[in-house]
TORFIRO-311687 format. One record per atom (N, C-alpha, C): z, y, x. Coordinates in steps of 0.2 Angstrom, whole numbers, plus 5000, padded with zeros to 4 digits. Example, Ala and Ser with C-alpha at 12.3 -4.5 7.8 and 13.67 -1.06 7.14 Angstrom:
! TORFIRO-311687
503949725066/503949785062/503949845066/503549895064/503649955068/503950005064/
***
This chain:
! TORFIRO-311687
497550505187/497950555185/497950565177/497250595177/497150585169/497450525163/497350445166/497650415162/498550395164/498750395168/499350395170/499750475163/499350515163/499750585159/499750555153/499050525150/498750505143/499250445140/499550395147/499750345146/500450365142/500950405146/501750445146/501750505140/500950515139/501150585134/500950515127/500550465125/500650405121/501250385120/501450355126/502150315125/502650375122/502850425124/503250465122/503250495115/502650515113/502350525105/502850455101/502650395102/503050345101/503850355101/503950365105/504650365106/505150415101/504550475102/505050535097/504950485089/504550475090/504250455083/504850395079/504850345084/505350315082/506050325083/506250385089/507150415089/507050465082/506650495078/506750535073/506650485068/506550405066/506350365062/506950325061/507450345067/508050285068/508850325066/508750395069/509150455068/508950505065/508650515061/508250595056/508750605052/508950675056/509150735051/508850745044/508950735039/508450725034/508550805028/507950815026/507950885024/508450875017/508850915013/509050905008/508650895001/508550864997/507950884992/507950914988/507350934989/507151014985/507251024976/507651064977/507851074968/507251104966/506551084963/506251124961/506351134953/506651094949/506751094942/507151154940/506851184932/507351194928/507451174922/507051104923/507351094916/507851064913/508251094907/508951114905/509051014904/509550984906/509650934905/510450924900/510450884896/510850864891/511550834895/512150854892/512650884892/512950774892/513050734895/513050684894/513850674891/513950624885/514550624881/514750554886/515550554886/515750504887/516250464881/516050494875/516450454869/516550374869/515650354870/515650284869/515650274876/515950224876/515950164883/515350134887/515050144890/514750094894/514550024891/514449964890/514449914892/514649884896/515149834893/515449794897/515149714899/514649694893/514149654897/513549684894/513049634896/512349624892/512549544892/512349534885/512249484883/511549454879/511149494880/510249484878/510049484884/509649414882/509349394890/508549384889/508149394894/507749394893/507349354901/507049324901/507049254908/506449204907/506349214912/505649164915/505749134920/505449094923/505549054930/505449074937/505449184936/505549224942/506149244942/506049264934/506649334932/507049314925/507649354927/508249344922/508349434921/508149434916/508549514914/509149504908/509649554910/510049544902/510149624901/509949624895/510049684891/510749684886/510649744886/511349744880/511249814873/511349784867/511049844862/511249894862/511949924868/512049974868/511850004872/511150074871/510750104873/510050064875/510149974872/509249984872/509049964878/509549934882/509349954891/509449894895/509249894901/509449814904/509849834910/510449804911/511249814915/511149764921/510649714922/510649684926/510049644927/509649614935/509149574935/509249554942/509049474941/509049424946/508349404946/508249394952/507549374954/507749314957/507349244953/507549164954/507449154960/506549164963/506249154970/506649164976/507349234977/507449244982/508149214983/508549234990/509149244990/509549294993/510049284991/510449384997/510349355002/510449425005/510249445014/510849385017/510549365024/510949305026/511649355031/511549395031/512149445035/512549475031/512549495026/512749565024/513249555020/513749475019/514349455017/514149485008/513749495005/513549494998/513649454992/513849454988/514149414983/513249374980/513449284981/513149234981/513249234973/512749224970/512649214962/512249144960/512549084963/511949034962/511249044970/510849024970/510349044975/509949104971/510149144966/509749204962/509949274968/509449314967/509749354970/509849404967/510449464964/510349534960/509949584964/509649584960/508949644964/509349714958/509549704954/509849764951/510349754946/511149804948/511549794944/511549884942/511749914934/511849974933/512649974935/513049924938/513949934940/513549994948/513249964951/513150004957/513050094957/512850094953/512850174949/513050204946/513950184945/514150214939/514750254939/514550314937/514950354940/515350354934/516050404936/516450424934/516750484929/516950474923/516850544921/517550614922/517350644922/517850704924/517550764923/517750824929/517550874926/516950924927/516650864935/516150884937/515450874930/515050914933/514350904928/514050874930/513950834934/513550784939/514050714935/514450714933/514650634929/514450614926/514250554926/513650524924/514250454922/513850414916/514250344915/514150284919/513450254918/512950234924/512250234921/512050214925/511250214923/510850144923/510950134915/510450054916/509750064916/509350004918/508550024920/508350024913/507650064913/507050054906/507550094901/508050124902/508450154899/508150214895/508050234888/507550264884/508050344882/507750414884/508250464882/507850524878/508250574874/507850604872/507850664876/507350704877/507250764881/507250834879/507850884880/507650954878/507550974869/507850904867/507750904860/508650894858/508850934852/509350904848/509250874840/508550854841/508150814834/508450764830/508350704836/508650624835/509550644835/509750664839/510450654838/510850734841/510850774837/511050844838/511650854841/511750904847/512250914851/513050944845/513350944849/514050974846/513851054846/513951084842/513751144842/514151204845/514751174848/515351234852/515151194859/515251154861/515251114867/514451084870/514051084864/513351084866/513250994871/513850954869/513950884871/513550854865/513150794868/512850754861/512650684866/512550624861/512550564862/511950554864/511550524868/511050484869/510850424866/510050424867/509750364866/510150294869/510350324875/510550254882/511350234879/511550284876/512350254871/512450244863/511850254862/511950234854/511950154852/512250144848/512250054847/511550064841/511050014845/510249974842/510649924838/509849904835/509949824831/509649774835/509649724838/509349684844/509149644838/508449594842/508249554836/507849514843/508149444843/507749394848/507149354842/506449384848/505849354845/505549294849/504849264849/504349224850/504849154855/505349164852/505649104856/506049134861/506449174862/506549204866/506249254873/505649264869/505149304877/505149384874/505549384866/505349464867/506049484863/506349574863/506849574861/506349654858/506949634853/506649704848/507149754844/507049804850/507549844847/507649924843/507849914837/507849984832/508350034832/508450074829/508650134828/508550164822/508750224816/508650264813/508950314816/508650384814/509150454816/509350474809/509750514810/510050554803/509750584803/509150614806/508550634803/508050604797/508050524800/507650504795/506950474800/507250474809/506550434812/506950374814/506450324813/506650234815/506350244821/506550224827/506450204834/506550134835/505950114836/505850044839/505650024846/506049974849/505649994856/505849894856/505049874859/504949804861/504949784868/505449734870/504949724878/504949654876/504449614882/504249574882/504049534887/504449474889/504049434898/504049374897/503349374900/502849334899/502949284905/502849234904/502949174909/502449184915/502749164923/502649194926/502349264930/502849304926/502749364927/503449414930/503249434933/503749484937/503749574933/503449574928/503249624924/503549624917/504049674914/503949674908/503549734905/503049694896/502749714894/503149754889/503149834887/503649864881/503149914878/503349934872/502849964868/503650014864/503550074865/504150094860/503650144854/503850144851/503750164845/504050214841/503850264836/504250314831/503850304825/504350314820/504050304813/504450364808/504050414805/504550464802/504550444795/505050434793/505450424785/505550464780/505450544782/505850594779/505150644780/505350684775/504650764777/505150814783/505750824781/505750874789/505550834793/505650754797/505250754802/504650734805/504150754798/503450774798/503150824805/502550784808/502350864812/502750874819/503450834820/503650884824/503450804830/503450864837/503550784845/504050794846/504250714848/504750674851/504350654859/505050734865/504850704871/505350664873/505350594877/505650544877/505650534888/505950504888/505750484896/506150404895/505750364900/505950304903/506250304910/506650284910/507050294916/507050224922/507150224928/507250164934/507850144934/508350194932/508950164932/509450194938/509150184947/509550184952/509950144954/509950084951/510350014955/509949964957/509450004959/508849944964/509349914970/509149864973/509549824977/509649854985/509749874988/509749924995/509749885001/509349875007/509549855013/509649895017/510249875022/510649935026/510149915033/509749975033/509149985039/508950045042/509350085048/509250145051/508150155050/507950105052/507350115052/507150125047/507350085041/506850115035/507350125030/507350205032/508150215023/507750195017/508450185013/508150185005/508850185001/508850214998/508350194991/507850244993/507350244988/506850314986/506450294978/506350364978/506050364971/505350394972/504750384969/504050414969/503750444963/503250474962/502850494957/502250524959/501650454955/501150474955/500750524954/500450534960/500250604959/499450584959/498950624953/498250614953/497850674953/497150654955/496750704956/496050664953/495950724949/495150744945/495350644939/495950644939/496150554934/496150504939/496050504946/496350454952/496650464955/497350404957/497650424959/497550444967/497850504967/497750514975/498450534983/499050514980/499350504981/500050474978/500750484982/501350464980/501850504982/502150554979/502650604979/503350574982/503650574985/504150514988/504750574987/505550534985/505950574987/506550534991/506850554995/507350514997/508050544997/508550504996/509150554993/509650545002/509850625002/509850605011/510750615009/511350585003/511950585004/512450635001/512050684999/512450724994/512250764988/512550774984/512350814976/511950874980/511450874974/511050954972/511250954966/511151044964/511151094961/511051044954/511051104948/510751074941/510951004939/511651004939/511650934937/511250884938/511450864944/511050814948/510350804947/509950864946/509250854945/509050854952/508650814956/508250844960/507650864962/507350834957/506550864958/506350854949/505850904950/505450874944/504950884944/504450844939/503450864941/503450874935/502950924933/502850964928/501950944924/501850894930/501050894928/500950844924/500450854919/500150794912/499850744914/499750704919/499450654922/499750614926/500650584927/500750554930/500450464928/500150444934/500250364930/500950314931/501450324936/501750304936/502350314939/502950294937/503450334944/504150254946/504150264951/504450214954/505050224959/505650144959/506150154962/505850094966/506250114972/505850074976/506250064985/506649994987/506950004992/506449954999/506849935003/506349905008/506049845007/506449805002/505949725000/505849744992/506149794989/505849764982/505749844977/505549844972/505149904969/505449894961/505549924957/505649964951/505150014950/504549994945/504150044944/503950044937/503750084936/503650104928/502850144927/502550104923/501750134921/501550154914/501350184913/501050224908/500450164906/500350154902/499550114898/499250144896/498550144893/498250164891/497950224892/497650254889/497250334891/497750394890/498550384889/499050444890/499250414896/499350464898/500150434905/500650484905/501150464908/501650514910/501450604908/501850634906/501650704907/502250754908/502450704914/503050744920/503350694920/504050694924/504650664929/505050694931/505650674930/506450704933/506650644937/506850654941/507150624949/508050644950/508350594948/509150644949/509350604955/509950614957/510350574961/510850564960/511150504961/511750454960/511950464965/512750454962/513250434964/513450324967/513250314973/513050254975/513850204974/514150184969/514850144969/514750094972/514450054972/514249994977/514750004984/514150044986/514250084995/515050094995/515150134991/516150164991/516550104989/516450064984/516750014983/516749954992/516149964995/516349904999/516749955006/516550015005/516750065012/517750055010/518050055003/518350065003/518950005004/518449955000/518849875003/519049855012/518449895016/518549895022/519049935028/519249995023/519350085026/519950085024/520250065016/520650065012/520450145007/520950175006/521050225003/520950315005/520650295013/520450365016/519950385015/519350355012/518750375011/518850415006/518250475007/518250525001/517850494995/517950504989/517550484983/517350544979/517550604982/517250684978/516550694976/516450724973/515750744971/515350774976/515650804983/515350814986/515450754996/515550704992/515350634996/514750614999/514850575004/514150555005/513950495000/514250474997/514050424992/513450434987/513150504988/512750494983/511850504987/511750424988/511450394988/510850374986/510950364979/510550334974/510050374970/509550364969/509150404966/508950374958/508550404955/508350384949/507750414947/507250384945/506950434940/506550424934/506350474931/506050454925/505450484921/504850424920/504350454917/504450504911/504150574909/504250584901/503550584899/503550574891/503250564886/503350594880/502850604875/502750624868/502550554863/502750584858/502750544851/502750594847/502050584843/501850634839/502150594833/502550644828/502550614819/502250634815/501850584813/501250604810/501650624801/500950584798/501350564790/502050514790/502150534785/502650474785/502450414783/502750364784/502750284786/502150264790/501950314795/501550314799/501850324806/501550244810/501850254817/501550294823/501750334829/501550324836/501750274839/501250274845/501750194848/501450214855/501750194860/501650214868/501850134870/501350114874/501450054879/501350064886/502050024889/502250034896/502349964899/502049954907/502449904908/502949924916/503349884915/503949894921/503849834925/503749844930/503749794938/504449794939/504649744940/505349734946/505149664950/505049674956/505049624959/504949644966/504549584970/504649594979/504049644978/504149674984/503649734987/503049694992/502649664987/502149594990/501549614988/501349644992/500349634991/499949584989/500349514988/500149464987/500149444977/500849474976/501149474971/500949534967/500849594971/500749664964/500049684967/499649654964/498749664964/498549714959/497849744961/497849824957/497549764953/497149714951/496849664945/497449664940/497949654942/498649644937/498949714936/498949774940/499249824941/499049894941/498249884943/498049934942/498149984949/498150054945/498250094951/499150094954/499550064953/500250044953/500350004959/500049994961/500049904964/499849954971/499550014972/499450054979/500050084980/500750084975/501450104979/501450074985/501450034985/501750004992/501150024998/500650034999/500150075001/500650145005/500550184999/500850235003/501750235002/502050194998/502850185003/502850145010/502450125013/502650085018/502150125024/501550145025/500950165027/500650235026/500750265020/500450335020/501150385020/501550375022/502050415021/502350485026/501650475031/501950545036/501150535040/501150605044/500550625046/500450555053/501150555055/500950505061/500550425059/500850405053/500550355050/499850355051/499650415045/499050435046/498450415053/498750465058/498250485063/497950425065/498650355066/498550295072/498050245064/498150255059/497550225055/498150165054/498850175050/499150145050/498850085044/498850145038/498750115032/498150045029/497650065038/497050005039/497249945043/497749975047/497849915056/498249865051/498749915047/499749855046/499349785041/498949815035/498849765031/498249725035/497849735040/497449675045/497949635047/498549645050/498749635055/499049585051/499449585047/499849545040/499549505037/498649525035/498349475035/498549415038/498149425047/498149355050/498749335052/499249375049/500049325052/500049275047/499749315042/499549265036/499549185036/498749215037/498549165039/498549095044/498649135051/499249085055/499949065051/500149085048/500549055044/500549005039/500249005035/499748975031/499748875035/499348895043/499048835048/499848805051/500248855053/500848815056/501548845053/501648865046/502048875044/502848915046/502648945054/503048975054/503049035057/503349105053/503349165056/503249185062/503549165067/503949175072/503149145077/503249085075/502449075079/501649125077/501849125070/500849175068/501149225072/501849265074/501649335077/501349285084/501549255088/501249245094/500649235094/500549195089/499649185089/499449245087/499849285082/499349345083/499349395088/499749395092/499849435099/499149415105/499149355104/498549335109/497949335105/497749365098/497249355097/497249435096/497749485098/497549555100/497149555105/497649535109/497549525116/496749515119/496649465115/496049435117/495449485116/495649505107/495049555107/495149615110/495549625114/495649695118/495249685124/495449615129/495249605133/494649635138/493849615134/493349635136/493249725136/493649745131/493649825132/493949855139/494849815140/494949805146/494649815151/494349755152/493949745155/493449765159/493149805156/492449845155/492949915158/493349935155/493849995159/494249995165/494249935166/494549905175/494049915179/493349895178/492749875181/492749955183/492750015180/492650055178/493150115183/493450065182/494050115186/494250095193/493950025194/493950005200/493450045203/492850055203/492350095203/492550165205/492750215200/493050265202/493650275209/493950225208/494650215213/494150215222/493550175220/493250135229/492950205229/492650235226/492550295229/493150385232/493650355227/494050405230/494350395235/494350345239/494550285244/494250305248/493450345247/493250355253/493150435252/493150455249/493250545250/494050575253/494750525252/495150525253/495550555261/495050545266/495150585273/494750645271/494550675269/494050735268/494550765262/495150745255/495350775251/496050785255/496350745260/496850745263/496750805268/496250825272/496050885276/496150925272/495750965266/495751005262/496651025261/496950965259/497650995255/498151015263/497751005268/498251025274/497951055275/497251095276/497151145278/497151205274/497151195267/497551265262/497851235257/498651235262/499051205257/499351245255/499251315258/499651385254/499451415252/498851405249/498151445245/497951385240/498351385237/498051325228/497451325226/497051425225/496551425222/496051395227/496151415234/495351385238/495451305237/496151295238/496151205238/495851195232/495951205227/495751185220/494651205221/494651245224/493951255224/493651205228/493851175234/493651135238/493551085236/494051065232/493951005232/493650985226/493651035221/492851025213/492451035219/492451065224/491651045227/491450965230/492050935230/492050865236/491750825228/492150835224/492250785216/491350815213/491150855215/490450875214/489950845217/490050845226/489550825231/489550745229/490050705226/490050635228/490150615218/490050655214/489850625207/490350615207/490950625206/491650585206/492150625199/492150585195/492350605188/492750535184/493550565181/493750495179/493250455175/493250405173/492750355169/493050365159/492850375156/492550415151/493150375146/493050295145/493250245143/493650215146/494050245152/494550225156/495350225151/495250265147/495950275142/495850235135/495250205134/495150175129/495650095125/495750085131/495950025128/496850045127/496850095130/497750105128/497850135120/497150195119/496850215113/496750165108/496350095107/496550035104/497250025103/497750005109/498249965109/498850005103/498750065103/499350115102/499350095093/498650105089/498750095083/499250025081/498749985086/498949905085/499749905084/500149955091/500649935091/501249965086/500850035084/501250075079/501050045072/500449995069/500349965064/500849895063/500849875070/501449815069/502049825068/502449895071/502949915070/503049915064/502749955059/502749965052/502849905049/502249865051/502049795044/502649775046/503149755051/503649705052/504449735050/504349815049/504849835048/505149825038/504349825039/504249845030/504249795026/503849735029/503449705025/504049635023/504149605018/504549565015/504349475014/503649495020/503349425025/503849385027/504149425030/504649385035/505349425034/505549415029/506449445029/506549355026/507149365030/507449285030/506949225034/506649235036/506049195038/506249175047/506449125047/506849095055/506249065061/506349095066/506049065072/506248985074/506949005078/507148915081/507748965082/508248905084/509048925087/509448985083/509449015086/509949055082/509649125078/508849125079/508549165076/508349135070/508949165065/508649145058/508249215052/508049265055/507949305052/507649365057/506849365056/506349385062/506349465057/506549485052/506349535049/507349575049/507649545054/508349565060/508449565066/508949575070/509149585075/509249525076/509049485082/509149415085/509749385084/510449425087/511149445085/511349375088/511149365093/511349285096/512249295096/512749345096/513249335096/513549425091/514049405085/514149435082/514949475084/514949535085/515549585087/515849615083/515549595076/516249605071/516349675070/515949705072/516149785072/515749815078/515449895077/515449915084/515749925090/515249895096/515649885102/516249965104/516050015103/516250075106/516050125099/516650185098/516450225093/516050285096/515750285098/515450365100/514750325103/514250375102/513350365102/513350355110/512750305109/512250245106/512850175104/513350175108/513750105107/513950115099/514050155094/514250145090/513950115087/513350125087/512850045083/512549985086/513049965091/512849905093/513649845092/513149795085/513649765084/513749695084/513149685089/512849615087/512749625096/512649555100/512349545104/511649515106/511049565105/510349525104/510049525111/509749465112/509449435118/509049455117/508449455113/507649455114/507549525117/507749585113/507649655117/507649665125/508349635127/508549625134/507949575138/507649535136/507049495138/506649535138/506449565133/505949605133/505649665137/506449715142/506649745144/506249715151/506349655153/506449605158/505849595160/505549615157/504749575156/504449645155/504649685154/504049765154/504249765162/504849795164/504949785172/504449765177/504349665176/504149635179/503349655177/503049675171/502449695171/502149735174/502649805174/502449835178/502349825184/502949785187/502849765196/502449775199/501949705191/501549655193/500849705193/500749775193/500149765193/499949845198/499449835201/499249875208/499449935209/499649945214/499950005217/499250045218/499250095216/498850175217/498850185221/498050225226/498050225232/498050315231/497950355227/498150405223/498650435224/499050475228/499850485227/499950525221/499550555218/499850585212/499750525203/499350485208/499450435202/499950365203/500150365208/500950315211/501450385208/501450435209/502050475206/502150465199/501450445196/501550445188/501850365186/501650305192/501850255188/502450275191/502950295194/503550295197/503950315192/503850375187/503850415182/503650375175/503150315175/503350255171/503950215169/504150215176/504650145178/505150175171/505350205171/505950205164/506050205158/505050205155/504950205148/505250115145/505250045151/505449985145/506349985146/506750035148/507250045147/507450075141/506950145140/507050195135/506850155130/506450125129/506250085123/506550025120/506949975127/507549935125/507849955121/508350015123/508950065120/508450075114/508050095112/507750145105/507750065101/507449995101/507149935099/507849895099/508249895100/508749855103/509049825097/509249865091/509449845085/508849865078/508149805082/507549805077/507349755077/506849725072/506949655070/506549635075/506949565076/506649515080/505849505081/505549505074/504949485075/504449535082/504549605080/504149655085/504649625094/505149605094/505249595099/504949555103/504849495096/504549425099/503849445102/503549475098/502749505099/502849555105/503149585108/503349615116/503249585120/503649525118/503849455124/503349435124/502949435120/502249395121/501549425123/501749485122/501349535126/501149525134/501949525133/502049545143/501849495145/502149445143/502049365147/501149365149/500749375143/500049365144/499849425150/500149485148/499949535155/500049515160/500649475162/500949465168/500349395171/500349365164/499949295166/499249335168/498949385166/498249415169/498549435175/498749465176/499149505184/499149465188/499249385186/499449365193/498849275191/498749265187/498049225189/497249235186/497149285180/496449305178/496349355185/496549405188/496449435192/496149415198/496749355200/496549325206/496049285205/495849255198/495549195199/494549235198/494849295195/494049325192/494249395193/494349425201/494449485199/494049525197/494149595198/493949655196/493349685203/492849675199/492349715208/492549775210/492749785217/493049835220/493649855222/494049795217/494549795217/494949745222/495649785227/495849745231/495749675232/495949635224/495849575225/495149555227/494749575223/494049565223/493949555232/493949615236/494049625244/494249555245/494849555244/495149505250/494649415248/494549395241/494149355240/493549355245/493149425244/492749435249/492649405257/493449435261/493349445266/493649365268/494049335263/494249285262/493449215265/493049235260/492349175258/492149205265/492249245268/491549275275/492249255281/492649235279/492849215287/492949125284/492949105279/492649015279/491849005281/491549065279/490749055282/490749035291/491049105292/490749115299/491249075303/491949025298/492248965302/491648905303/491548915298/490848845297/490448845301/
***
């Protein structure tokens, strides 16, 4: 009884887990800011290209000297999603355009032009470029026209400013061959005695055109910010934008505290993140949310002209955010200077090392792993990165995905085995003696079947007289199994291991839905068929093969524990329906499950059963009638 409840109240903990992971109502984000944010002008134009390029043998970035900022980035190593009809640019793939978040101007306050990355502004100041003084409208750092100046061969761009004040702003970036990081240092220098003494608060910005994959299981975009304790960091402040504007001119969140070391944009394969250097860091972050043109441009090429595009749309999507900082001016011709570096690249453990990154390089840590108390409990944050590991590593020996998950499913399996094991023996044990008190419990419940409490006393006396108490470690190995399986959920949802990464035949893409036959749309408009748009086999296998596992293994001599596996029987239906449009890989790794359980059920059992256990008997009774034939 006891493990039959512990097994149903497990699986089901799962279930909720994943139907609130797959369908979540999502809270709206909390506007805790008030701080007053600048009236954005639309006098100057946008950029209409970048044509300052800045590129290595990973990365292409082009900036443009209007605002200082970089409009686009191509990561060379990858390609787009092999489903998602996305516009092919050579085998490069745009990991980030500022076209995707560019809003429109009109009369909302939420209009924004768009948002290039690294994009530099000033804060709560009208010093460097003073507002109109009826309409309190003024230009920014991100649209004023710089001097560009291409350095060391093209690896670094340098870019100036003067205010009418009389401060020169400098700002350098710089990338360095094979690197996924650029190096920047900005700079202020004061020219003049009014702007003697005074700080310059500035913020760097992500931008919001991080590249977005469409995954009920792992929304994104999101934004974070490092949160520290006693100078370590100790976590990550997540926000996600769940589809429509907040208050205050699209601020949504802000941190107020002196010790951020870094804040990041960040979607399911790849990261936008921005670090502080040196012994200053951060000292606060504004979080807004975008207007996502991307999304509306493609809803609307497919919908035509009935989609809404108001301000209170579901289009706004996108998030952004931005470190803030100080620049003290000293004397004059005396400079401050802050050094930053910006990560854009894959969300790779392999690639963003805390050696190279510091404390940065644990985003991914808690975006993928530490992000909810359930992650927590099952010890996700230890099990996903083991687990990845040795896919690794069988990867590595037979180079393909699809097989290290199966090798690594039998070398779960295997290490679970002996504990297994050891709780069969255990439970067989238990089971032969309930077997035999079984005419004596069966007496009892007919002769006070309409008296609970003497039955209930009766029979603590029989489970007394005869020692008789479930086996301690009898739930053990299901307690193993469950992190295993809630940790490989995550690694394979998250991890950028295996996105595009092909098994055989029509599986090209284990980090997707099998989609052996494509429907071109949802089969049916109303819930669950509305999201089924593809038709994938492995789930339905997988389905096939829980069934037949259960079958396959011993009926209960127990009537109340035959009630609970009968009360089982529906959980590999419910799970099909919940997994059915989840990536192949966690499938594959079910089917390989079952197969080995089945393979134990029907010849490790037979061949080496469990003592006291049916099979065990019949071996027995088996070996003593070839005796006594002999």
């Amino acid at each position: 009884m006891g493990k039959r409840f512990i097994t149903i109240a497990l699986w089901s903990l799962v279930a909720v887990f994943i139907i609130n992971t797959c369908f979540t109502d999502k809270e709206p984000p909390a506007n805790t800011g008030t701080q007053s944010q600048w009236l954005e002008s639309f006098e100057v134009a946008a950029p209409e290209s970048y044509d300052l390029v800045l590129e290595n043998e990973l990365v292409r970035t082009e900036w443009s000297a209007t605002g200082a900022s970089c409009g686009r980035i191509l990561l060379k190593k990858f390609t787009p999603e092999l489903h998602d009809g996305a516009i092919v640019e050579g085998d490069w793939l745009v990991i980030y355009d500022s076209k995707w978040v560019e809003g429109k101007a009109g009369a909302s306050s939420t209009s924004y032009r768009r948002r290039d990355a690294f994009r530099l502004i000033e804060n709560q100041s009208d010093f460097l470029l003073p507002a109109d003084e009826t309409t309190r409208i003024k230009q920014n750092l991100d649209s004023v026209t710089w001097t560009a100046e291409e350095l060391s061969g093209g690896q670094e761009l340098r870019f100036s400013w003067t205010s009418p004040e009389g401060v020169d702003l400098v700002k350098s970036v710089r990338l360095e061959p094979g690197n996924y990081h650029i190096d920047a240092e900005i700079k202020a220098v004061p020219r003049s005695k009014v702007a003697v003494g005074r700080d310059l608060t500035l913020s760097l910005s992500t931008g919001g055109g991080i590249r977005t994959t469409d995954d009920n299981f792992y929304p994104n975009p999101y934004v974070g910010v490092g949160v520290t304790d006693y100078g370590e960091l100790d976590d990550v402040d997540f926000l996600l934008p769940d589809g429509s504007p907040v208050a205050n001119r699209a601020v949504a969140e802000q941190w107020s505290t002196a010790d951020i070391p870094f804040v990041v944009e960040g979607s399911k394969y790849f990261l936008s993140s921005i670090r502080a250097l040196g012994s200053s860091r951060f000292q606060g972050a504004v979080a807004e949310v975008l207007f996502d043109d991307l999304a509306a441009a493609e809803d609307m090429a497919l919908e035509g002209s009935n989609i809404t595009l108001s301000a209170s749309s579901e289009y706004w999507k996108r998030a952004s955010v931005a470190g803030v900082f100080n620049l003290h001016l000293g004397a004059i011709d005396t400079y401050e200077a802050k050094q930053f570096q910006w990560y854009i690249g894959p969300k790779d453990t392999r690639v963003m090392t805390e050696d190279k990154y510091g404390e940065m390089a644990e985003v991914i840590h808690y975006a993928d792993y530490g992000r909810s108390f359930f992650y927590r409990m099952f010890l996700t944050s230890y099990v996903a990165p083991v687990l990845l590991w040795i896919m690794n590593m069988f990867h590595s020996l037979v180079g393909n995905w699809g097989i290290a998950i199966i090798l690594l499913t039998i070398v779960v399996k295997a290490a679970v085995f002996p504990i297994m094991r050891h709780s069969q023996i255990k439970m067989a044990a238990y089971q032969a003696k309930m077997a035999k008190v079984k005419p004596q419990l069966d007496a009892i419940n007919k002769k006070y079947g309409k008296d609970p409490q003497k039955k209930n006393e009766e029979t603590m006396k029989i489970y007394k007289q005869h020692k008789l108490s479930p086996p301690v470690g009898g739930c053990l190995p299901m307690f193993l199994q469950m992190p295993i399986f809630v940790g490989l959920f995550q690694a394979l949802r998250s991890s950028i291991l295996i996105r595009q990464e092909p098994f055989f035949g029509w599986i090209d893409d284990l980090a997707k839905p099998d989609a052996l036959i494509d429907f071109g749309g949802p089969v049916m408009d109303f819930f669950p068929f509305s999201g089924v748009t593809t038709f994938n086999l492995l789930p339905l296998i997988m389905v096939v093969l829980w069934v037949m596992h259960q079958r396959a293994m011993p009926k209960p001599t127990d009537p109340q524990q035959a009630q609970m596996q009968k009360m089982m029987a529906f959980m590999p239906i419910l799970f099909g329906l919940i997994l059915y449009n989840y990536a192949a890989g966690l499938s594959l790794y079910m089917i390989t499950s079952s197969l080995i359980g089945i393979f134990e059920q029907q010849v490790i059992r037979k061949r080496w059963p469990v003592p006291g256990s049916p099979q065990a008997k019949a071996l027995e009774e088996a070996a003593a009638a070839k005796g006594g034939n002999q």
